[in-house]
N, C-alpha and C positions, 0 to 999 in steps of 0.2 A: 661294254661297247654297244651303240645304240645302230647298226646295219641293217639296212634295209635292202637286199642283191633284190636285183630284177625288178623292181616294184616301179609302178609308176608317181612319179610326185605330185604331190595332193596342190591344191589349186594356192592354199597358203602359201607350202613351199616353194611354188615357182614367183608367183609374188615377191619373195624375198629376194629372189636371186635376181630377177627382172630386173628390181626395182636398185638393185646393188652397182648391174651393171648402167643402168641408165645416172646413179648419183655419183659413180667413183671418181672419176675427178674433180665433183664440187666438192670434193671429204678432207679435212684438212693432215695433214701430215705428210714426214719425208719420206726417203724412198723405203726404210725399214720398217714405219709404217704401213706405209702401202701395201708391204708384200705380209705383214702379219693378218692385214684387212682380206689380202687376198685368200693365204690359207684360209683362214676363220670362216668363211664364205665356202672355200671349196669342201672343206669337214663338213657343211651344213649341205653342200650338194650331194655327197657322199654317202653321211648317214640319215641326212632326211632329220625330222622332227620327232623325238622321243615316243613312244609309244605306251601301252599298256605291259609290253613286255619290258621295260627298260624299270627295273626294279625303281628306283629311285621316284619314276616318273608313274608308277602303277597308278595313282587312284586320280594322273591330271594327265590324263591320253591327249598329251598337246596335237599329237596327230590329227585327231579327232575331233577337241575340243576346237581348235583354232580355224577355221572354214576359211575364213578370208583374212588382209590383211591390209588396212586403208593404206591410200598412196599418200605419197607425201604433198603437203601442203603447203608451200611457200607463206600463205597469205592467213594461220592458223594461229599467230600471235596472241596473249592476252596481254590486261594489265596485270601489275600485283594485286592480290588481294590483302587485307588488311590483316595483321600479323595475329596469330593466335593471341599472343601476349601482348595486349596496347602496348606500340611502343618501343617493342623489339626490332632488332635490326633484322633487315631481309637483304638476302643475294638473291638473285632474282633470275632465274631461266626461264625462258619460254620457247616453246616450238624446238630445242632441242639448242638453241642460241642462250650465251650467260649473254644477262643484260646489264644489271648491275651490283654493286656490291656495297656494303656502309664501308666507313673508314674507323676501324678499330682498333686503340692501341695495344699491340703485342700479337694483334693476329693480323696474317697479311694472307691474300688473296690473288691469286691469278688464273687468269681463263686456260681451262682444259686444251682448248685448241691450241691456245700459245705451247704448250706441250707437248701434243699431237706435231705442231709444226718442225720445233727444236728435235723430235725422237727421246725427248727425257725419259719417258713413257711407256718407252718399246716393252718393258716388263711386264709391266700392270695390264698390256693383251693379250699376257700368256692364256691360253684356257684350261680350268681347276683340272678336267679330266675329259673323258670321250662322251661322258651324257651331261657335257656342261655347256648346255641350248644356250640358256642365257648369254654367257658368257662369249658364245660364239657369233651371237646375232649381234651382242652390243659390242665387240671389238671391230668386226664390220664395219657398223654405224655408227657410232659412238661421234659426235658432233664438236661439242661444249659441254660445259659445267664450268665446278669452281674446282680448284684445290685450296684448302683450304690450311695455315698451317698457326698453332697456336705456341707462344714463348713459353720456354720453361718458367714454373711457379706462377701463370696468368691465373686471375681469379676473376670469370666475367656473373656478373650481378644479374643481367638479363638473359633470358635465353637469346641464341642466335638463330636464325631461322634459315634453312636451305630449301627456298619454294622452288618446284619445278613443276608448269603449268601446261597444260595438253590440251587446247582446245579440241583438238581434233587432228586429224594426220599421224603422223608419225614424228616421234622424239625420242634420241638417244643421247642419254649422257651418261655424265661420272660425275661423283663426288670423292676424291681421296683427300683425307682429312686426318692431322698429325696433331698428337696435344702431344707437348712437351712435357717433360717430368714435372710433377706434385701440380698441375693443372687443374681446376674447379670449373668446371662448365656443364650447363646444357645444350643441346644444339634439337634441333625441332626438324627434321627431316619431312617437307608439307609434296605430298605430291597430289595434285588437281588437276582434275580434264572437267571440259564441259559433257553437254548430253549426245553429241556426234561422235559420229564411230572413228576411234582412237586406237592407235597402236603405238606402246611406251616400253623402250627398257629403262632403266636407271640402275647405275651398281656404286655402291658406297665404299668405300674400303678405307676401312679404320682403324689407327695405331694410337694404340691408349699408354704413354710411358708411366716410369715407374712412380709411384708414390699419388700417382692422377685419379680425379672422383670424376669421370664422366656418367651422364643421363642423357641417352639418345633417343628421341621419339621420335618413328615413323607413323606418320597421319596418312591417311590415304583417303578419298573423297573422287573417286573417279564417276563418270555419268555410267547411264544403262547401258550402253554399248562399248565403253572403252575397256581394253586388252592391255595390261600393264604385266609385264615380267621384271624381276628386280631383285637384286640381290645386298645383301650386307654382309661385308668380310670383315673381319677385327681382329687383331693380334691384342695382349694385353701381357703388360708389364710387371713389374713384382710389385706387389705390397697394395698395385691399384685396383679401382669397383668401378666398373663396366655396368652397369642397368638401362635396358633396351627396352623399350615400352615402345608395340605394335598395336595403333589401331587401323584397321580396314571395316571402313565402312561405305564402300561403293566402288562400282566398278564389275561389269558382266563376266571376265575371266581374269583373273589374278594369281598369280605364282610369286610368293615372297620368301626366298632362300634367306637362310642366318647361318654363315660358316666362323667359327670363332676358336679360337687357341687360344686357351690360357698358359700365358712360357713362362710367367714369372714365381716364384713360390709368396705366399702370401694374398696371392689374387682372388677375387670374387668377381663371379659372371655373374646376374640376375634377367630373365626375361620375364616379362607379362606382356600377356596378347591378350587382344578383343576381337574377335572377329564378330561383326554384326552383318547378319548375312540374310535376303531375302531378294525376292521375283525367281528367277532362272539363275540367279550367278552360281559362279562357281569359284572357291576362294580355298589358296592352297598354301602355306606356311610349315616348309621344310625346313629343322635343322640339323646342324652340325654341328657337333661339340666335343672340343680335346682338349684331357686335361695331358697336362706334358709333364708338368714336374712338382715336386710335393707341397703338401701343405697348401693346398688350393680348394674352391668354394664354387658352386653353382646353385639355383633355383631356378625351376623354368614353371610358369602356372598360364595358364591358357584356357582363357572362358569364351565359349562360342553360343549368339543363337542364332537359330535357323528355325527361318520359316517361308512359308508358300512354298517354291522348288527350289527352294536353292541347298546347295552341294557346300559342304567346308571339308579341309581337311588339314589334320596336323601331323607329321613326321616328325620325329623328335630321335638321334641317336647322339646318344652319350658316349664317349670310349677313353676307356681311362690308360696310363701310358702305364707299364710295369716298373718304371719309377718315380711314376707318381703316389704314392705311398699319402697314405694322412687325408685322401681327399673326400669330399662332403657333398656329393652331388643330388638332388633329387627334383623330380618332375610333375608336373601333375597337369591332366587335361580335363575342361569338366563342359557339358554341353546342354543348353538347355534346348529341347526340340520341339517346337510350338507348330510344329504342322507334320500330319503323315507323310506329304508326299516331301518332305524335307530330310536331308540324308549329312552324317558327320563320320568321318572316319578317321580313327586316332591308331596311330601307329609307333609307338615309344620303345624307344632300344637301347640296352645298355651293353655294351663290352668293354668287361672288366679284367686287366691284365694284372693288378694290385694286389694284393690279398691283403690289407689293412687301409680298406676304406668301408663309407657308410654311403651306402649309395638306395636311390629306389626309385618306384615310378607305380602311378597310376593312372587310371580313367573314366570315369562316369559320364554317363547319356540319363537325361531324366527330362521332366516335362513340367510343367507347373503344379505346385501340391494345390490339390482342388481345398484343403484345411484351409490352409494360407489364403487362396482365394476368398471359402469363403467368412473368412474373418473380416476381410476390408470389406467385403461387401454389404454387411449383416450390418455395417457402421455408415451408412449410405453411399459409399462409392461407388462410383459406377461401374459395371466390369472391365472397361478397357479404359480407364485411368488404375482399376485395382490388379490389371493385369503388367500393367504401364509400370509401378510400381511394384513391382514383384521384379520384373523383370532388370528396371533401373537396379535395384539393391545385389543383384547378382553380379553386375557387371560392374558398379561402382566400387566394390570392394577393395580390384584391384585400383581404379583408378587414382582411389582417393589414399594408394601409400605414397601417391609423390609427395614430396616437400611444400611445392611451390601452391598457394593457395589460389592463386590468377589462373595458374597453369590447369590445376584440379576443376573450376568452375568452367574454364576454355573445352574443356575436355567433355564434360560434363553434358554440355550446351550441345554437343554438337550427337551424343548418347541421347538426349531428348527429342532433336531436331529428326531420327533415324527412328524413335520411339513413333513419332508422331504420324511417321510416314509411312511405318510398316507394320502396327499392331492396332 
């Protein structure tokens, strides 16, 4: 539990609260609602903002880290941006408002607040535990989004796209999003702000049913100033594959939780994260991971680089249930550090209740082999395209196991675009 007795509150936290009571009655929902928004708010008056001492939160002292916290914006809207995938359908939120959604058969769509209004919802602002910030800031605020819900046996061809865009200000939403059993989809989770200082939650909560092939990609592209917290909850079904591909490449302070259960026997988790990290940010990808019951599957692989000041971190605990028996889990974090005053810390945990499984975890920190260097160069490249290049082939690795070959190049593009601008 994350207490702070007697302390005074830091200039963020009164911000929060300020700005809670100045918006509560433009915040949509009924009265059970209301009163979950009001606890959520008072836990946060109570225990304050997570600290160094809040294990969870050790190595992202939001206390600290978080100074200010922009007001909200009325007038902060963007447009869509054009879809990763030419082509693909986008829902579309802005400023913490859903704006619109395509029309697709087997998957139906309705705005978050229409939810918040009815109370359907009241559940989904339960919060995980006493050091779940997130969770407590965005049940508060929490706006719009989509829910999103997909027909059992849907097979969608294109990816679907959940853009949520932050020019500036403040935006809180949700995405809770249901595939129905034996289900074949991707979904592209795009979160964007422009270069004005921005304050975002967003929380996903995902149920993958049984026999279902979901690939969930979170893009992240936030400006130098914007503050995004964000979480991904998933439950998974028997016999289905869950594969969650994280990139963040922008944004000055970043916290991206991944809490996920595997219930069903037969199941496979898969994570790959990018984190491309440089100036002053600070970029933080905590997860969670349970296996419940037997005969289930995990991979988690995680490449980061880091350069000029910036900070990354990865938290990774695994815990396997004592009748989960048969299960297969292993992890790996690997970091490449292209600048001194640039710092990574990998933090991977397993607790194991089974005594017949195969589980493990590693970590590596290294920097660019000067060999390799100077091989490309000795062949006239230049140093910083042969650095460029060094650097691309460590991080495309993971990129290029997805399927989808638009998808692989979209991804790619934007690994270059981040190349170009920070090495």
């Amino acid at each position: 539990m994350n207490v702070h007795t007697g302390r005074q509150p830091t200039a963020a936290e009164s911000a929060l609260v300020d700005a809670f009571v100045d918006r509560m009655g433009e915040l949509p929902g009924n009265g059970e609602i209301a009163s979950a928004r009001d606890n959520a708010i008072e836990a946060l008056k109570t225990q304050g903002l997570p600290s160094r001492r809040v294990e969870a939160w050790h190595y992202t002292d939001l206390r600290t880290l978080l100074r200010s916290v922009a007001a909200y914006d009325g007038a902060a809207g963007t447009n869509p941006l054009p879809p990763v995938v030419a082509g693909s359908p986008v829902a579309f939120v802005t400023n913490g408002l859903a704006v619109s959604a395509p029309r697709l058969e087997g998957v139906e769509f309705t705005r978050f607040s229409d939810k918040l209004s009815d109370g359907s919802v009241i559940s989904q602002l339960a919060i995980r535990d006493g050091d779940d910030a997130i969770g407590q800031i965005n049940a508060a605020y929490v706006t719009d989004g989509w829910a999103v819900t997909f027909a059992d046996g849907l097979e969608l061809e294109t990816p679907l796209e959940l853009q949520n865009a932050q020019a500036r200000g403040q935006g809180h939403v949700r995405f809770p999003v249901k595939f129905g059993k034996g289900v074949k989809a991707t979904v592209i989770e795009r979160q964007n702000g422009g270069e004005g200082e921005g304050f975002s939650t967003s929380l996903s909560n995902v149920t993958v049913g049984d026999d279902a092939e979901i690939t969930w990609i979170i893009l992240r592209e936030h400006g130098l100033e914007a503050t995004q917290l964000a979480q991904f909850i998933a439950t998974i079904g028997a016999n289905a594959k869950l594969t969650l591909y994280i990139v963040n490449a922008g944004g000055k302070l970043v916290r991206q939780e991944v809490h996920v259960l595997v219930k069903g026997e037969g199941s496979d988790f898969q994570l790959r994260g990018v984190n491309l990290l440089g100036g002053d940010s600070h970029t933080d990808v905590t997860m969670t991971l349970g296996h419940l019951v037997e005969n289930t599957s995990s991979v988690e692989i995680i490449r980061n680089v880091v350069t000029d000041r910036a900070r990354g971190v990865f938290q990774g605990q695994i815990k396997v249930n004592r009748i989960a028996q048969k299960t297969d889990a292993r992890m790996a974090c690997n970091t490449l550090l292209l600048s001194d005053d640039g710092e990574f810390d990998a933090k991977p945990e397993l607790e194991i209740f089974a005594d017949d499984v195969a589980c493990g975890h590693g970590a590596t920190v290294t920097e660019i082999d000067g060999n390799h260097l100077f091989y490309l160069r000795a062949r006239g490249i230049p140093e910083n395209e042969a650095r460029g290049l060094l650097i691309k082939a460590f991080v495309a690795e993971i990129v290029e196991e997805l399927e989808s070959e638009p998808l692989v190049d979209a991804l790619e593009a934007i690994l270059e675009k981040w190349l170009a601008a920070h090495v």
